[in-house]
BAGU-48559 format. One line per 2 residues: number of its first residue (from 1); their letters; for each residue x, y, z of N, C-alpha, C, O. Coordinates in nm, 4 decimals, padded with zeros to 6 digits. Layout:
REM residues N
NUM = a = X/Y/Z/X/Y/Z/X/Y/Z/X/Y/Z; ...
This chain:
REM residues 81
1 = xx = 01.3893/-00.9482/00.9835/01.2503/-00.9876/00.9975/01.1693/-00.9207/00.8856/01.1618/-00.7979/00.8880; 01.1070/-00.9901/00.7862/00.9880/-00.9545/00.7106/00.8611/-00.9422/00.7461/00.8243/-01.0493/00.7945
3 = xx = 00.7866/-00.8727/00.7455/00.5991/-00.8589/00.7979/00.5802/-00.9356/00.6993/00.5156/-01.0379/00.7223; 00.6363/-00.9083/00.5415/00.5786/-01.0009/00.4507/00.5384/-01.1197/00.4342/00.4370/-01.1737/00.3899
5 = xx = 00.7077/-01.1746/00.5098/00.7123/-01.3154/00.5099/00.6349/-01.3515/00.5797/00.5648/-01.4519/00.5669; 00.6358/-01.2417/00.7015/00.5541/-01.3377/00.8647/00.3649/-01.3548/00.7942/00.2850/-01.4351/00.8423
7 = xx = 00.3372/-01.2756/00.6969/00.2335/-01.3107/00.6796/00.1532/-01.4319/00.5661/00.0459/-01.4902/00.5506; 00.3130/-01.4172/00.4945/00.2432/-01.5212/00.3614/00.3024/-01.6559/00.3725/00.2561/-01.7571/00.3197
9 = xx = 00.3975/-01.6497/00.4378/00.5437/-01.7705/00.4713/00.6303/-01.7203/00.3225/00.7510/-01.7419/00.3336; 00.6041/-01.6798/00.2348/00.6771/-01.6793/00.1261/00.8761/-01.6314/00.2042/00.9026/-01.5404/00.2827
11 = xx = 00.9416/-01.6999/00.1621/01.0822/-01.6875/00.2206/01.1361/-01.6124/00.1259/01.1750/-01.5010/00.1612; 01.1506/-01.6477/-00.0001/01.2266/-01.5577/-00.1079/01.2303/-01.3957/-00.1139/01.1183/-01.3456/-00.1241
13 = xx = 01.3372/-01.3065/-00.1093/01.3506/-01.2048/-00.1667/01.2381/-01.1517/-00.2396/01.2119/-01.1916/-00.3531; 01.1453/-01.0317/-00.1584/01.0337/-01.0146/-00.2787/01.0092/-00.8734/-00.2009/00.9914/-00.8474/-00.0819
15 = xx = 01.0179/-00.7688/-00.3546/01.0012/-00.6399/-00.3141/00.8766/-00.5934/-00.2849/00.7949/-00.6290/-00.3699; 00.8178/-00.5086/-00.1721/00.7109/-00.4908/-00.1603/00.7125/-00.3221/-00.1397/00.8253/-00.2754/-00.1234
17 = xx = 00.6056/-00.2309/-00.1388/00.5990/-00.1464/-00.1394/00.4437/-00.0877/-00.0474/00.3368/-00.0533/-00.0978; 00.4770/-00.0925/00.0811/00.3952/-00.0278/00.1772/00.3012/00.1281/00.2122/00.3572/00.2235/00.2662
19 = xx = 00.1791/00.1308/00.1782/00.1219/00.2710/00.1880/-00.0049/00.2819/00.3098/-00.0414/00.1921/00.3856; -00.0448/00.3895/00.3024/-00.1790/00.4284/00.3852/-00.3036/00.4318/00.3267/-00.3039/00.4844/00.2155
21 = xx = -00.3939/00.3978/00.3614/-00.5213/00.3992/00.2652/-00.6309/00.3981/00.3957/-00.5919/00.3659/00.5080; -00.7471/00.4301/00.3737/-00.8880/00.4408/00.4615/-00.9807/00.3961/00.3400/-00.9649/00.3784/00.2192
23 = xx = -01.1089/00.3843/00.4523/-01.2023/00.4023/00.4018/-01.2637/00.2317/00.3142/-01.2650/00.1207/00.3674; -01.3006/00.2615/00.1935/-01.3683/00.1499/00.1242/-01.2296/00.1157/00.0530/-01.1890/-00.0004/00.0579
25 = xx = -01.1735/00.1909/00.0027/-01.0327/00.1462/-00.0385/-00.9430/00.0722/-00.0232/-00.8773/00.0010/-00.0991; -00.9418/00.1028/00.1377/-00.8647/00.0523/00.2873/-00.9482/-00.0974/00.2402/-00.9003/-00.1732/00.1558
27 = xx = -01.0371/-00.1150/00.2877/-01.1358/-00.2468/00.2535/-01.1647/-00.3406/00.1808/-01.2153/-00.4490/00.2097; -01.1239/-00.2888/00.0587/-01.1046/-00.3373/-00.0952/-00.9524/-00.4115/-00.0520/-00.9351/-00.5139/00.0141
29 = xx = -00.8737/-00.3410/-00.1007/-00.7659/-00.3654/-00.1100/-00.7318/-00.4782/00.0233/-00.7005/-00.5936/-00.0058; -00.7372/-00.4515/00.1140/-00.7178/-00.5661/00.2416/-00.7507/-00.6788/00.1810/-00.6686/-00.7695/00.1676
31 = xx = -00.8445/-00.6847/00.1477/-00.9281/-00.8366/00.0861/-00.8941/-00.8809/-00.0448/-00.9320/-00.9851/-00.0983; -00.8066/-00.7781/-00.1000/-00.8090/-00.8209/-00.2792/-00.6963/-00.9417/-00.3221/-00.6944/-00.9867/-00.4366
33 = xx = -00.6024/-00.9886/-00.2157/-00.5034/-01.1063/-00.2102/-00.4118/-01.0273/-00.3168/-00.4104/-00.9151/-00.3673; -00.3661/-01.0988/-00.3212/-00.2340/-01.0877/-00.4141/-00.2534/-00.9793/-00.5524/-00.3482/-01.0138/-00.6228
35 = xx = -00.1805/-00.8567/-00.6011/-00.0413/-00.8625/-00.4779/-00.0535/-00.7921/-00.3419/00.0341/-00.7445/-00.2697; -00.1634/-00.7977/-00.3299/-00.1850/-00.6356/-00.1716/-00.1501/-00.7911/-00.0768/-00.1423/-00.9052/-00.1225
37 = xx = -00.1319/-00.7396/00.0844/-00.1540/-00.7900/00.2014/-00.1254/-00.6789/00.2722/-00.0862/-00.5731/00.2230; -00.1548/-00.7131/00.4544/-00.1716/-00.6348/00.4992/-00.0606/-00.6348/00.6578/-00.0685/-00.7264/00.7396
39 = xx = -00.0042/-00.5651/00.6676/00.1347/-00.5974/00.7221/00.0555/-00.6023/00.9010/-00.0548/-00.5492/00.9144; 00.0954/-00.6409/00.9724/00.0121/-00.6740/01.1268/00.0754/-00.4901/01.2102/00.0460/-00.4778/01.3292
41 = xx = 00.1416/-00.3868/01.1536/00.1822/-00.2899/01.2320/00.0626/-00.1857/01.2860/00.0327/-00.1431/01.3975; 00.0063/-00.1650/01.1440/-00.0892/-00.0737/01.1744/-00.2121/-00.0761/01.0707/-00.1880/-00.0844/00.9503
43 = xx = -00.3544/-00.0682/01.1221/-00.4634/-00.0582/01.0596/-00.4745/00.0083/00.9218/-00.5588/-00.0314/00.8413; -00.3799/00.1220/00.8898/-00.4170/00.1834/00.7662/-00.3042/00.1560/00.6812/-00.2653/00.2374/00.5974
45 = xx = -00.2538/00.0511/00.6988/-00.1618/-00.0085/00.6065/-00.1807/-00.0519/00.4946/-00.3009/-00.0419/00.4701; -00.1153/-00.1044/00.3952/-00.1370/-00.1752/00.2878/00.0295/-00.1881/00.2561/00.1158/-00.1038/00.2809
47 = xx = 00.0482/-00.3388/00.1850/00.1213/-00.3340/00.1276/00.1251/-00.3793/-00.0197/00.0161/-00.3619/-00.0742; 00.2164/-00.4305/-00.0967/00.2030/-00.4636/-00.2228/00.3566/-00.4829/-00.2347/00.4539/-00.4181/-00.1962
49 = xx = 00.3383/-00.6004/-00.3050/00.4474/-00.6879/-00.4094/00.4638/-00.6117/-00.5642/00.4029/-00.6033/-00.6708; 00.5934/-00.5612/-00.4970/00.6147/-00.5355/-00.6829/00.7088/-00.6246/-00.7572/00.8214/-00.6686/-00.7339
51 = xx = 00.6210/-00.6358/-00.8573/00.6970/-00.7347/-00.9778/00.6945/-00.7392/-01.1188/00.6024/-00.6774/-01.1723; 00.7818/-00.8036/-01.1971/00.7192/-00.7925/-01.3454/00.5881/-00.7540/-01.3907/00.5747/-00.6686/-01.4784
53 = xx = 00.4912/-00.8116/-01.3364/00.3484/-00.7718/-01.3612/00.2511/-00.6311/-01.3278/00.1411/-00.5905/-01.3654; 00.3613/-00.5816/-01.2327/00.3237/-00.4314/-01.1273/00.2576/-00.3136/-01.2495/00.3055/-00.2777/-01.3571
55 = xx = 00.1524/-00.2816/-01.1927/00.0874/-00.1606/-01.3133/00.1459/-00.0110/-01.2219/00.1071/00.0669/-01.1348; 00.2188/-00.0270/-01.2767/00.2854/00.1348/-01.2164/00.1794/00.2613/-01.1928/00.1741/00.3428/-01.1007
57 = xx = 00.0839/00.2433/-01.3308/00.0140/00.3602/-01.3034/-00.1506/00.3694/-01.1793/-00.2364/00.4550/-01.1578; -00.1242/00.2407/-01.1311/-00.2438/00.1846/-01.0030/-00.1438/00.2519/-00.9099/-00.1931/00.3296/-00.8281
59 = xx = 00.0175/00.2318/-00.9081/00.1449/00.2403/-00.8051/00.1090/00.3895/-00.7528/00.0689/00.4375/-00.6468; 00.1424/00.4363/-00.8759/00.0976/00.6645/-00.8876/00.0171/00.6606/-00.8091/00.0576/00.7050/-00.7017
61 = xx = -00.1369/00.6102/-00.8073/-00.2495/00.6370/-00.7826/-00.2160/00.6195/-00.6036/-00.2074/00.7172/-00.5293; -00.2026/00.4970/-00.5640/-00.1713/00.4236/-00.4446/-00.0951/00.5325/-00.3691/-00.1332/00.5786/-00.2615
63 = xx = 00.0059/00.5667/-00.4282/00.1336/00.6577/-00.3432/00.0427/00.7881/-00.3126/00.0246/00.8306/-00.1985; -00.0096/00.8435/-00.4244/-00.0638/00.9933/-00.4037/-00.1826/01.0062/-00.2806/-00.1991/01.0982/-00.2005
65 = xx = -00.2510/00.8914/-00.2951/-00.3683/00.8717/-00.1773/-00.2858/00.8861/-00.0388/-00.3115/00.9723/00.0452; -00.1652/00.7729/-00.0247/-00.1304/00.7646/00.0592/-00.0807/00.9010/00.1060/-00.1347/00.9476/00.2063
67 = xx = 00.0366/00.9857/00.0324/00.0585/01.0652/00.0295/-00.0852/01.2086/00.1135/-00.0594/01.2751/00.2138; -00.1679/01.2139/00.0655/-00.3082/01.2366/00.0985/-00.3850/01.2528/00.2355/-00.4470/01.3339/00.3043
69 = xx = -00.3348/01.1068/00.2293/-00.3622/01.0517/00.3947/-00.2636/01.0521/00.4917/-00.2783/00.9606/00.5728; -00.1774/01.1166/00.5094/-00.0514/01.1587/00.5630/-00.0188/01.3302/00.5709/00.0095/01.3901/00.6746
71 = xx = -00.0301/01.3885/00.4400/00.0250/01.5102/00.4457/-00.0487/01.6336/00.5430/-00.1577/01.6303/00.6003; 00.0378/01.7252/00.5390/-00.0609/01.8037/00.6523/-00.1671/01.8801/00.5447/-00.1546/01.8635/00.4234
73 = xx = -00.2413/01.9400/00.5855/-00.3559/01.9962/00.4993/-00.3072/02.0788/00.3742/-00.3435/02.0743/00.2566; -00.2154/02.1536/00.4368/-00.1512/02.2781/00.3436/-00.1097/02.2116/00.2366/-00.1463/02.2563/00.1279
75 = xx = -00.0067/02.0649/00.2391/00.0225/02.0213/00.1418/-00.0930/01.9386/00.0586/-00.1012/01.9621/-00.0620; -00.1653/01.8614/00.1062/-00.2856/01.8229/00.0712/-00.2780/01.9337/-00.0637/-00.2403/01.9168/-00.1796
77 = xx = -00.3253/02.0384/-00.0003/-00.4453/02.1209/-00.1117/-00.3274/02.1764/-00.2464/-00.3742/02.2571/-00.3267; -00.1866/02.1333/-00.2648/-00.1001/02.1199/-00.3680/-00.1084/02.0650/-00.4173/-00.0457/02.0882/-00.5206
79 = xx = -00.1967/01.9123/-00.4176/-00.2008/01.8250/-00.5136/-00.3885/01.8765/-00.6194/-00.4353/01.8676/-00.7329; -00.4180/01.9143/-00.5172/-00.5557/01.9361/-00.6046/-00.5785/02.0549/-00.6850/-00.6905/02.1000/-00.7091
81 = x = -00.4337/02.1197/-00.7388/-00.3947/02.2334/-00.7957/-00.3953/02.2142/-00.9584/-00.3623/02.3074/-01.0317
């Protein structure tokens, strides 16, 4: 079972890469279509299609937030080092 598929119908093999986000971000991104969508599990989701076109360095950005919005505090305050 794909969330992907269940949300776009797209059937083909297509890598996606799932994070956490809040806020206006969270908001942005929900709405920005392709490549984001938003998988039906949980509210602070996001996902994204990676492909030939993928800007890796938006990818960094995406992971570390998520990362962010997940870690416990202690680790949190390692990234702002």
């Amino acid at each position: 079972m794909s969330a992907y598929r269940d949300v776009t119908g797209v059937a083909e093999p297509t890598t996606v890469l799932t994070f956490r986000s809040s806020g206006d971000e969270l908001l942005a991104l929900a709405h920005a279509g392709p490549p984001f969508y938003r998988p039906p599990w949980s509210s602070t989701v996001v996902g994204m299609v990676l492909d030939d076109d993928t800007d890796w360095g938006e990818v960094a950005e995406l992971v570390t937030e998520s990362y962010r919005f997940c870690a416990p505090q202690k680790l949190r305050h390692r990234l702002d080092r």
